[in-house]
LUMLUMDREN-2810 file (N, C-alpha, C; in Angstrom, 1 decimal):
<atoms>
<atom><aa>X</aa><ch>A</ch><at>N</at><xx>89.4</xx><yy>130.4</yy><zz>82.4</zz></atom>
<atom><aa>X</aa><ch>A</ch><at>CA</at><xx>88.2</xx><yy>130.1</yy><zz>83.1</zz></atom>
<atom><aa>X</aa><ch>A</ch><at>C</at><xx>88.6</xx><yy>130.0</yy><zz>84.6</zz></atom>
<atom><aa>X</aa><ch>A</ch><at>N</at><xx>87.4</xx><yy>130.8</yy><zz>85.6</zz></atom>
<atom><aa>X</aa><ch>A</ch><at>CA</at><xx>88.0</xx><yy>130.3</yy><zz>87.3</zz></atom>
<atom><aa>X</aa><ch>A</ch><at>C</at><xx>87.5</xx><yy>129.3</yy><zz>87.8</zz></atom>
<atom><aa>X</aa><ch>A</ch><at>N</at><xx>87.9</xx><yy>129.4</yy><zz>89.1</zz></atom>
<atom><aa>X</aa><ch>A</ch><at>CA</at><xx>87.4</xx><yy>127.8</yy><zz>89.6</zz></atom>
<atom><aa>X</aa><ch>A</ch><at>C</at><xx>86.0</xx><yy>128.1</yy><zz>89.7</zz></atom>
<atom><aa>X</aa><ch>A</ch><at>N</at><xx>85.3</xx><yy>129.7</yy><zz>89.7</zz></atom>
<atom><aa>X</aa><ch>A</ch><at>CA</at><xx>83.8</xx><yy>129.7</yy><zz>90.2</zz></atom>
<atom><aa>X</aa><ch>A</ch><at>C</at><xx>83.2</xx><yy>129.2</yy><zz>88.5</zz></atom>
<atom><aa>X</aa><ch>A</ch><at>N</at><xx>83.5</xx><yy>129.7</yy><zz>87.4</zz></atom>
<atom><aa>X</aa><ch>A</ch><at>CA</at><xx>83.1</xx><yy>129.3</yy><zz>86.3</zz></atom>
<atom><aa>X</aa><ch>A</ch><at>C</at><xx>83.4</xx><yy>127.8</yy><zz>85.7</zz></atom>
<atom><aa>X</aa><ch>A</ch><at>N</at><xx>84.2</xx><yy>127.0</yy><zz>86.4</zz></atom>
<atom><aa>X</aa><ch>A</ch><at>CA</at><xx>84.6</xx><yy>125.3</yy><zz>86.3</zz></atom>
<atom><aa>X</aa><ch>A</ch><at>C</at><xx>83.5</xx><yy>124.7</yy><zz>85.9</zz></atom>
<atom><aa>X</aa><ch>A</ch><at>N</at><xx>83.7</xx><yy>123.8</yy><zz>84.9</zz></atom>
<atom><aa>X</aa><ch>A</ch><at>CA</at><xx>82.5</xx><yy>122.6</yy><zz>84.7</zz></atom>
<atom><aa>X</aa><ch>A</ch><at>C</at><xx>82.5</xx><yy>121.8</yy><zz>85.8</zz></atom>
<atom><aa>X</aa><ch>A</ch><at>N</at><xx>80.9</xx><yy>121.5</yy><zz>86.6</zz></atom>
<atom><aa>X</aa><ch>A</ch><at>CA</at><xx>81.1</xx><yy>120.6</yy><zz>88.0</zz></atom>
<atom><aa>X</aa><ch>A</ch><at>C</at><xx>81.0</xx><yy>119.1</yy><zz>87.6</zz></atom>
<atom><aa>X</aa><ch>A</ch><at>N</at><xx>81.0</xx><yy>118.7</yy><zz>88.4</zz></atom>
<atom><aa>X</aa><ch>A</ch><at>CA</at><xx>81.0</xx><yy>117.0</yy><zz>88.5</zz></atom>
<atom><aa>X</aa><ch>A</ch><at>C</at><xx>79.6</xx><yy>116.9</yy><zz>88.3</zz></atom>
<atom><aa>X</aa><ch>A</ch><at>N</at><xx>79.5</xx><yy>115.8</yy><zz>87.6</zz></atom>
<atom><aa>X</aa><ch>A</ch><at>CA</at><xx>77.6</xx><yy>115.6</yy><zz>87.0</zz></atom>
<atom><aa>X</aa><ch>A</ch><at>C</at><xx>77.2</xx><yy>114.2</yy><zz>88.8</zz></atom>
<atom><aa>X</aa><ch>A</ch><at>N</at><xx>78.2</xx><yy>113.8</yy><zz>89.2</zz></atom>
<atom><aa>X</aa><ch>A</ch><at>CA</at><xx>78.3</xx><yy>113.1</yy><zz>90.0</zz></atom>
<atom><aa>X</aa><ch>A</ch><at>C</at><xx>77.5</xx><yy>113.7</yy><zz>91.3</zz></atom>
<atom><aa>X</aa><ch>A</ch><at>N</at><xx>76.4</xx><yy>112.5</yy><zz>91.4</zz></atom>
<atom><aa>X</aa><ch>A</ch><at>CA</at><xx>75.2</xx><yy>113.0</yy><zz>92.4</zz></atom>
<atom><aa>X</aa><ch>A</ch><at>C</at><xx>75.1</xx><yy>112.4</yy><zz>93.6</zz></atom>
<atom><aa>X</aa><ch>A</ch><at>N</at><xx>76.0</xx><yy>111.0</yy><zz>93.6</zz></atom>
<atom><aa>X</aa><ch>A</ch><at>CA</at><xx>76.3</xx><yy>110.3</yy><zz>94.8</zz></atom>
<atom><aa>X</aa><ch>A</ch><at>C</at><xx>75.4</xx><yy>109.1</yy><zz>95.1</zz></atom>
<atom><aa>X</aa><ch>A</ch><at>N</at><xx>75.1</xx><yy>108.8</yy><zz>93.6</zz></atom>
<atom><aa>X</aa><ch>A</ch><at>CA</at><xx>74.5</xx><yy>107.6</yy><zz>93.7</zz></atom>
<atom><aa>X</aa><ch>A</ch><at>C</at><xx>75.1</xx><yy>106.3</yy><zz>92.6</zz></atom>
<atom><aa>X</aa><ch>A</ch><at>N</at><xx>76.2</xx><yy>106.1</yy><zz>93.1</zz></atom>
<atom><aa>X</aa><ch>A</ch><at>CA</at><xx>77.0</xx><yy>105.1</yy><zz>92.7</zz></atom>
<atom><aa>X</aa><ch>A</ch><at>C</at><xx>76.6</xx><yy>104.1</yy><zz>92.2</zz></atom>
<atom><aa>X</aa><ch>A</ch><at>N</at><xx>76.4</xx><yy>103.5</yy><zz>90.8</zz></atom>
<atom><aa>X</aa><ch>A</ch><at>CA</at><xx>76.4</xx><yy>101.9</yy><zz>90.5</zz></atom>
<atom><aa>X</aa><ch>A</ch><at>C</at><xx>76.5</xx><yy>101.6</yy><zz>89.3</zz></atom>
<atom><aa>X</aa><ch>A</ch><at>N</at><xx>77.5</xx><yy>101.1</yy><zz>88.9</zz></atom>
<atom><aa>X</aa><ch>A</ch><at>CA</at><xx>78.0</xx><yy>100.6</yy><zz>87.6</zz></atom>
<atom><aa>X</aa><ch>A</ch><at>C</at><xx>76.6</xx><yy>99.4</yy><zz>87.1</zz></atom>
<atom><aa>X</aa><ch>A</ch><at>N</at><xx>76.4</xx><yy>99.7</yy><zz>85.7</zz></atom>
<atom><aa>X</aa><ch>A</ch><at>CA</at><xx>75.5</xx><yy>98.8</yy><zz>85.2</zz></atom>
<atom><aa>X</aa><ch>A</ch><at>C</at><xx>76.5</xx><yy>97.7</yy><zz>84.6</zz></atom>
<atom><aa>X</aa><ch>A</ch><at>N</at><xx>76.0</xx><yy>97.1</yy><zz>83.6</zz></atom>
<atom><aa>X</aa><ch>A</ch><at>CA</at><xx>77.0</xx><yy>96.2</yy><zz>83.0</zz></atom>
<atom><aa>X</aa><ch>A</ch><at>C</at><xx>77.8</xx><yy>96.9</yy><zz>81.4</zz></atom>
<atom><aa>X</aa><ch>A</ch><at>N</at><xx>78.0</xx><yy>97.4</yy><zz>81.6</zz></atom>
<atom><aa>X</aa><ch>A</ch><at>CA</at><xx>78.4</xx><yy>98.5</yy><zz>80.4</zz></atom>
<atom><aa>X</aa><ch>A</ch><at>C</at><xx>80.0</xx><yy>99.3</yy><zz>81.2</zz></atom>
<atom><aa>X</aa><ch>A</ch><at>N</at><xx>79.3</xx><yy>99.4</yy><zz>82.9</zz></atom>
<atom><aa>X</aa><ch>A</ch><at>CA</at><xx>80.1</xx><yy>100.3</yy><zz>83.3</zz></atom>
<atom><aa>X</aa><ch>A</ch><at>C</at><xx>80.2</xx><yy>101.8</yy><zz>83.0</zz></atom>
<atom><aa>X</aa><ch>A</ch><at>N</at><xx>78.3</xx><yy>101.7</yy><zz>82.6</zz></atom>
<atom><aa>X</aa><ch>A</ch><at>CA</at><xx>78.1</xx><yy>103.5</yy><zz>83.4</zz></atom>
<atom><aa>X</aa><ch>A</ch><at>C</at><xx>77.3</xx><yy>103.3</yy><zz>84.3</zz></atom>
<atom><aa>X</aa><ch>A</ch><at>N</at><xx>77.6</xx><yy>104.6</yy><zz>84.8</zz></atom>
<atom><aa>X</aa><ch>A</ch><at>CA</at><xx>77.1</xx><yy>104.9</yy><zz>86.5</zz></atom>
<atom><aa>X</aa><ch>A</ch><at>C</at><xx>75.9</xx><yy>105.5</yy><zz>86.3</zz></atom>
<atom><aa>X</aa><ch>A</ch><at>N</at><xx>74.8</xx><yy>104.6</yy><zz>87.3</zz></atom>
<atom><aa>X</aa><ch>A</ch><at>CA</at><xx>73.2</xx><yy>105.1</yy><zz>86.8</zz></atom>
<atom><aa>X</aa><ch>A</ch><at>C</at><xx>73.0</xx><yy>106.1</yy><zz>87.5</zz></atom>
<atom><aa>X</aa><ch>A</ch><at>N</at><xx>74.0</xx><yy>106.8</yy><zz>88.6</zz></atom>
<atom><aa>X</aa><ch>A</ch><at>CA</at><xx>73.7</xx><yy>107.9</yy><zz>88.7</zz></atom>
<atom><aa>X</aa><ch>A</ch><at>C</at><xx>73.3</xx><yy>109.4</yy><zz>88.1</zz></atom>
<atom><aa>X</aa><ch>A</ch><at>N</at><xx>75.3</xx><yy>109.3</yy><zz>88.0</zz></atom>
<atom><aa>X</aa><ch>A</ch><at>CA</at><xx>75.6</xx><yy>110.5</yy><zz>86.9</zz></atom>
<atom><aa>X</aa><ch>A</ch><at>C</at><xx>75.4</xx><yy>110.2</yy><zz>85.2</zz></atom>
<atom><aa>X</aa><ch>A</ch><at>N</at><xx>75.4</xx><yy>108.6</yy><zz>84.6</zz></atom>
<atom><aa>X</aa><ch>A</ch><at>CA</at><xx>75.5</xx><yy>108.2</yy><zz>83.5</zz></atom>
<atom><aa>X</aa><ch>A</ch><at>C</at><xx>76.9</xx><yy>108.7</yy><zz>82.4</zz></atom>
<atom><aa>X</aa><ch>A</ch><at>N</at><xx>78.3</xx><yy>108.7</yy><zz>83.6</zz></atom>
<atom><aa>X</aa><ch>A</ch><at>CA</at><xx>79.3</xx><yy>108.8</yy><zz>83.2</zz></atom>
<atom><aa>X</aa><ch>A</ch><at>C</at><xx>80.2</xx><yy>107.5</yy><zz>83.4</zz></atom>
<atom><aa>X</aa><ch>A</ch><at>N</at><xx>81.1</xx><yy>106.8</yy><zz>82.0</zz></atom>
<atom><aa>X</aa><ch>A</ch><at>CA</at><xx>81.5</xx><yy>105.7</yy><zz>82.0</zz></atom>
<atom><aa>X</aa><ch>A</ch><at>C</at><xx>82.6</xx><yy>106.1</yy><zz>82.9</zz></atom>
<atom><aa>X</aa><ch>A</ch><at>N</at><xx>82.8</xx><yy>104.3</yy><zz>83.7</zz></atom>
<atom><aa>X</aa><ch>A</ch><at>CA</at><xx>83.8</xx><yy>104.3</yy><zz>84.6</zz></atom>
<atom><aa>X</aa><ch>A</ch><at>C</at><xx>85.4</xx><yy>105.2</yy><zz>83.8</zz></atom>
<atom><aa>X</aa><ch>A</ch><at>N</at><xx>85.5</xx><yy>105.0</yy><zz>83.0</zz></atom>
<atom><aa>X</aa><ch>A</ch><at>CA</at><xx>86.7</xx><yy>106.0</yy><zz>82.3</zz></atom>
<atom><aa>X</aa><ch>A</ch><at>C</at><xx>86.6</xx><yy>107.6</yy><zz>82.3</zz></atom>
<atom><aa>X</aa><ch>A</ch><at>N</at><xx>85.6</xx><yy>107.7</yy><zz>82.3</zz></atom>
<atom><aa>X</aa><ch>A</ch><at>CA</at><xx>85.1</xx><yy>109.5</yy><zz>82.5</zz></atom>
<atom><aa>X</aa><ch>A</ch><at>C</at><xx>85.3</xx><yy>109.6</yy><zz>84.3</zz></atom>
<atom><aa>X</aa><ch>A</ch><at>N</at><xx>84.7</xx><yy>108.8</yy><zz>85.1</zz></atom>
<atom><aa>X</aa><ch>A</ch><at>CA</at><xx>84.8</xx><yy>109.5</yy><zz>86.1</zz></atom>
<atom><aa>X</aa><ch>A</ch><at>C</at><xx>86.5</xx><yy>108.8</yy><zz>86.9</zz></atom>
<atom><aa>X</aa><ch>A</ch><at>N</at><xx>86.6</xx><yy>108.1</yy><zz>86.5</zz></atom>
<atom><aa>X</aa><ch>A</ch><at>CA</at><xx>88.2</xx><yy>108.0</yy><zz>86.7</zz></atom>
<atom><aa>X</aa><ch>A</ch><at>C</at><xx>89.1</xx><yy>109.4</yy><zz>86.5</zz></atom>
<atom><aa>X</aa><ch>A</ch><at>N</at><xx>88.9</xx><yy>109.9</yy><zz>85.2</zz></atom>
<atom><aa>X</aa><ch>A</ch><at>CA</at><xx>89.6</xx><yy>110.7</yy><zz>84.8</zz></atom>
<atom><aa>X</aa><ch>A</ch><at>C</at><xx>89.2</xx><yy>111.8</yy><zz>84.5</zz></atom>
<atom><aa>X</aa><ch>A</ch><at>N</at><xx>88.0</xx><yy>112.2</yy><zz>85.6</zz></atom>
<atom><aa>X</aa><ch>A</ch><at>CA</at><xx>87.4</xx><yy>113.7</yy><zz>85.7</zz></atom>
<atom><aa>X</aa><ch>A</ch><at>C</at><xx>88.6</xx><yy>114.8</yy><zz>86.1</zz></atom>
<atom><aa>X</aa><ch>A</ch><at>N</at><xx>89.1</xx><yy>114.6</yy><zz>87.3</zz></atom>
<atom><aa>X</aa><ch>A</ch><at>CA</at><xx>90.3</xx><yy>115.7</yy><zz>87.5</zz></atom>
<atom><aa>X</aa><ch>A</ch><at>C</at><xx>90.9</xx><yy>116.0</yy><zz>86.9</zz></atom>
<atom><aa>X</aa><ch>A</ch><at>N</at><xx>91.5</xx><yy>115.1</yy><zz>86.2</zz></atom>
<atom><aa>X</aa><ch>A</ch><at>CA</at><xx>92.3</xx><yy>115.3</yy><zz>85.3</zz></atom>
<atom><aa>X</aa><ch>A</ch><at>C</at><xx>92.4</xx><yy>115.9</yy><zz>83.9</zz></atom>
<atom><aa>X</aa><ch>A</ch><at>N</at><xx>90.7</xx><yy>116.2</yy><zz>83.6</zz></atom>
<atom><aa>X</aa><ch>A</ch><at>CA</at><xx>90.3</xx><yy>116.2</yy><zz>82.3</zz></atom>
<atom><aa>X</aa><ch>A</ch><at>C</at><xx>90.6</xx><yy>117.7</yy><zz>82.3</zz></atom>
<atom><aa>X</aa><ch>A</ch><at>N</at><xx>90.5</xx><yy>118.2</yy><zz>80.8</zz></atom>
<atom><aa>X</aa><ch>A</ch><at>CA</at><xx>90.4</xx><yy>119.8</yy><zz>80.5</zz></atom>
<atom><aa>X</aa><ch>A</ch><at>C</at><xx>88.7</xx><yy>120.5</yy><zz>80.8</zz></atom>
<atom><aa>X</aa><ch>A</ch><at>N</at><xx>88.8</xx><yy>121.3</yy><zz>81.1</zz></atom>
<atom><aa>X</aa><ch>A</ch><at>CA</at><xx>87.5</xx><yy>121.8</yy><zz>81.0</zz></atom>
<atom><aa>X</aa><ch>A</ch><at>C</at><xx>86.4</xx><yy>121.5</yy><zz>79.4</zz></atom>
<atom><aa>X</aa><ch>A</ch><at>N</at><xx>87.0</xx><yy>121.6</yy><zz>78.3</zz></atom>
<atom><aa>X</aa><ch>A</ch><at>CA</at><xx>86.9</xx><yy>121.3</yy><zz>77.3</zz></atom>
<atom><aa>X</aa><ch>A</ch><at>C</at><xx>85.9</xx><yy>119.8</yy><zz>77.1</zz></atom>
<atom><aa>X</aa><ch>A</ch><at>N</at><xx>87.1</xx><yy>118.5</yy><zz>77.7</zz></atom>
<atom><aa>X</aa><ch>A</ch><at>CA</at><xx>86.8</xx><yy>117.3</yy><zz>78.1</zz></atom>
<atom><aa>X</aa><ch>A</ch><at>C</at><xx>86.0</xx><yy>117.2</yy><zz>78.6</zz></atom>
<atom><aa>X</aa><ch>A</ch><at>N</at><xx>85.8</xx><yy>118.1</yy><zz>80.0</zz></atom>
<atom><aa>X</aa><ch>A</ch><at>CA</at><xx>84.5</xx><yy>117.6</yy><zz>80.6</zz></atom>
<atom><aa>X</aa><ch>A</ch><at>C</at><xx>83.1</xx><yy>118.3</yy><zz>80.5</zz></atom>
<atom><aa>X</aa><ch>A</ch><at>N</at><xx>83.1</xx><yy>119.1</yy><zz>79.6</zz></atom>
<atom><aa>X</aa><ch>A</ch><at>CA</at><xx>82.1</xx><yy>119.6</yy><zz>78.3</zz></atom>
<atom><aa>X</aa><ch>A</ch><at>C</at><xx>81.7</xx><yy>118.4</yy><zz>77.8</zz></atom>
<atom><aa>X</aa><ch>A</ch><at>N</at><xx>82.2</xx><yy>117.5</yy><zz>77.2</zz></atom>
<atom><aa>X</aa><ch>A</ch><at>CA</at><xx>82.2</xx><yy>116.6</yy><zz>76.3</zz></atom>
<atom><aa>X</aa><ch>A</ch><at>C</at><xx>81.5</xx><yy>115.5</yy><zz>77.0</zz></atom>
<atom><aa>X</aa><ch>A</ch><at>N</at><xx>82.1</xx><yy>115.5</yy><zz>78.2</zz></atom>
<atom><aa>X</aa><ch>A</ch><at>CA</at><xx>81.8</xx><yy>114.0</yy><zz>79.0</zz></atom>
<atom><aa>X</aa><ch>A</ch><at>C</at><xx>79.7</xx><yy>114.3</yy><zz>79.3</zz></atom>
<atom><aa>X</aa><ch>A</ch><at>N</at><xx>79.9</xx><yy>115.9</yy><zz>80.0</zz></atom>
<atom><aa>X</aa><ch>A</ch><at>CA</at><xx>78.2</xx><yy>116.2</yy><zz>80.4</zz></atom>
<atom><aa>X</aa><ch>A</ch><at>C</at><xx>77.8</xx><yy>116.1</yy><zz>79.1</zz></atom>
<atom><aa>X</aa><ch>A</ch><at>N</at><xx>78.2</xx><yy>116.3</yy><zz>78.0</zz></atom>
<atom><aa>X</aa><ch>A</ch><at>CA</at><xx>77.2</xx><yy>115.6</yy><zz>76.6</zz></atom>
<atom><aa>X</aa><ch>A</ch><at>C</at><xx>76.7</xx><yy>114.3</yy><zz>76.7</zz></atom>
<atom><aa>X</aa><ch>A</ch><at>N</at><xx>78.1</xx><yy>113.8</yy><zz>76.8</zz></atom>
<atom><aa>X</aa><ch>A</ch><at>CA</at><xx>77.8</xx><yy>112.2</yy><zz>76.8</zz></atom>
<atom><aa>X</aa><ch>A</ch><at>C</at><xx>76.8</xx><yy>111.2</yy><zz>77.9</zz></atom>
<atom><aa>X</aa><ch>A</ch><at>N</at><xx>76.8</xx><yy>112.2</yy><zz>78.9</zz></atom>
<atom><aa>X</aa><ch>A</ch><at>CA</at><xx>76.3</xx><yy>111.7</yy><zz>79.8</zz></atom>
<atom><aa>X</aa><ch>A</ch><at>C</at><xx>74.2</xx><yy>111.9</yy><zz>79.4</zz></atom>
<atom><aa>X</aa><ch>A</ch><at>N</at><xx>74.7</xx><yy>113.2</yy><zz>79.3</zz></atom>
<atom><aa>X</aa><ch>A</ch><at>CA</at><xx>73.3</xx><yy>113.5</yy><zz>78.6</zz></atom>
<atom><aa>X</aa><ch>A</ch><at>C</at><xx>72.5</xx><yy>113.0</yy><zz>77.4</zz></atom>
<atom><aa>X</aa><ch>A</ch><at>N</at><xx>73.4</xx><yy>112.0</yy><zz>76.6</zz></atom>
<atom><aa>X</aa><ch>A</ch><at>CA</at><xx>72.9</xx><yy>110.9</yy><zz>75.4</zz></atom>
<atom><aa>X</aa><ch>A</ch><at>C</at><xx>72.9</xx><yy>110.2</yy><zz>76.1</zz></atom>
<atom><aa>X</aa><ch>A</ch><at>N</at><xx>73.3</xx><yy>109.9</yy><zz>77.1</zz></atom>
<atom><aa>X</aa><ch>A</ch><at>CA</at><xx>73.4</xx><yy>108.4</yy><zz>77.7</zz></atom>
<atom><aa>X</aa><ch>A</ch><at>C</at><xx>71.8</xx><yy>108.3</yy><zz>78.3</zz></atom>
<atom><aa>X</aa><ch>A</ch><at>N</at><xx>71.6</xx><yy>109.4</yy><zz>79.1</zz></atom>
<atom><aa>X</aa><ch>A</ch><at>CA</at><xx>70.4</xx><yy>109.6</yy><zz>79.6</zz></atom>
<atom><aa>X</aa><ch>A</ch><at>C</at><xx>69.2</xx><yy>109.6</yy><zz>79.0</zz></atom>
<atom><aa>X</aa><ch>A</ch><at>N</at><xx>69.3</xx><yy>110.6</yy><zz>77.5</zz></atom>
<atom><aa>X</aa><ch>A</ch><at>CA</at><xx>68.3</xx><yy>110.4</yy><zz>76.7</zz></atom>
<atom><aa>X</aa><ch>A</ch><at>C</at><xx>68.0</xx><yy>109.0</yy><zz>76.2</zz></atom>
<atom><aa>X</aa><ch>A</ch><at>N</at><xx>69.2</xx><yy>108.3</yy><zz>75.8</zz></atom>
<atom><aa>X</aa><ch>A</ch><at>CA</at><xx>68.9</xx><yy>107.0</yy><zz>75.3</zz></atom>
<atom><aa>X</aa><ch>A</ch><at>C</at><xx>68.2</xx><yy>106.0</yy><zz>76.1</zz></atom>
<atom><aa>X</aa><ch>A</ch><at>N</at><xx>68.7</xx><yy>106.3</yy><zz>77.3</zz></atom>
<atom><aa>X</aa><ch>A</ch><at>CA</at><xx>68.3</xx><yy>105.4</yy><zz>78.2</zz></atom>
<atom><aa>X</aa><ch>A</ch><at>C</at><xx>66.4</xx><yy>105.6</yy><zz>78.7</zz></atom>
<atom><aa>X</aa><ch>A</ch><at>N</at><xx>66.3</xx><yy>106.9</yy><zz>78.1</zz></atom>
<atom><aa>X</aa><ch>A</ch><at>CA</at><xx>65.1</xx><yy>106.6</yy><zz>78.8</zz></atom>
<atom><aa>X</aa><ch>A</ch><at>C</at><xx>63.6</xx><yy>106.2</yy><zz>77.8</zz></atom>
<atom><aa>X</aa><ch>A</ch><at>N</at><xx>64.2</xx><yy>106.0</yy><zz>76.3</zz></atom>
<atom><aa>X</aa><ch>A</ch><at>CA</at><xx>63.7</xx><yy>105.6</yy><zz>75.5</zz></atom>
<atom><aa>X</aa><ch>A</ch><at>C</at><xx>62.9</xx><yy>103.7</yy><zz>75.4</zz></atom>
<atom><aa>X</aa><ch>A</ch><at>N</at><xx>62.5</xx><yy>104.1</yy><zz>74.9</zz></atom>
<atom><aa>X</aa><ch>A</ch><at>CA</at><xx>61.3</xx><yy>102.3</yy><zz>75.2</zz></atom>
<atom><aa>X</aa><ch>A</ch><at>C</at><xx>62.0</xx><yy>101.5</yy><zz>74.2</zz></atom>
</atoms>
């Protein structure tokens, strides 16, 4: 994979841990965005999933 085809940061720059310790921005847990660089591309496949359940869930009544 190149760096133009890279999974990007879901991170939109709107910073704030809830009490869970995800970010109501991006809806990535402090552990995901700690360890975004670091992650595989693979990984951070997995994290934009997660982030994306996080979101769907969240916006449920």
């Amino acid at each position: 994979m190149t760096d133009q085809e890279s999974v990007r940061s879901p991170c939109i720059s709107n910073c704030c841990l809830d009490d869970e310790d995800i970010c109501l921005g991006c809806f990535r847990h402090i552990d995901e965005i700690v360890g975004w660089h670091s992650a595989s591309e693979l990984d951070k496949v997995k994290i934009i999933k997660n982030c994306d359940e996080r979101l769907v869930n969240k916006a449920k009544p």
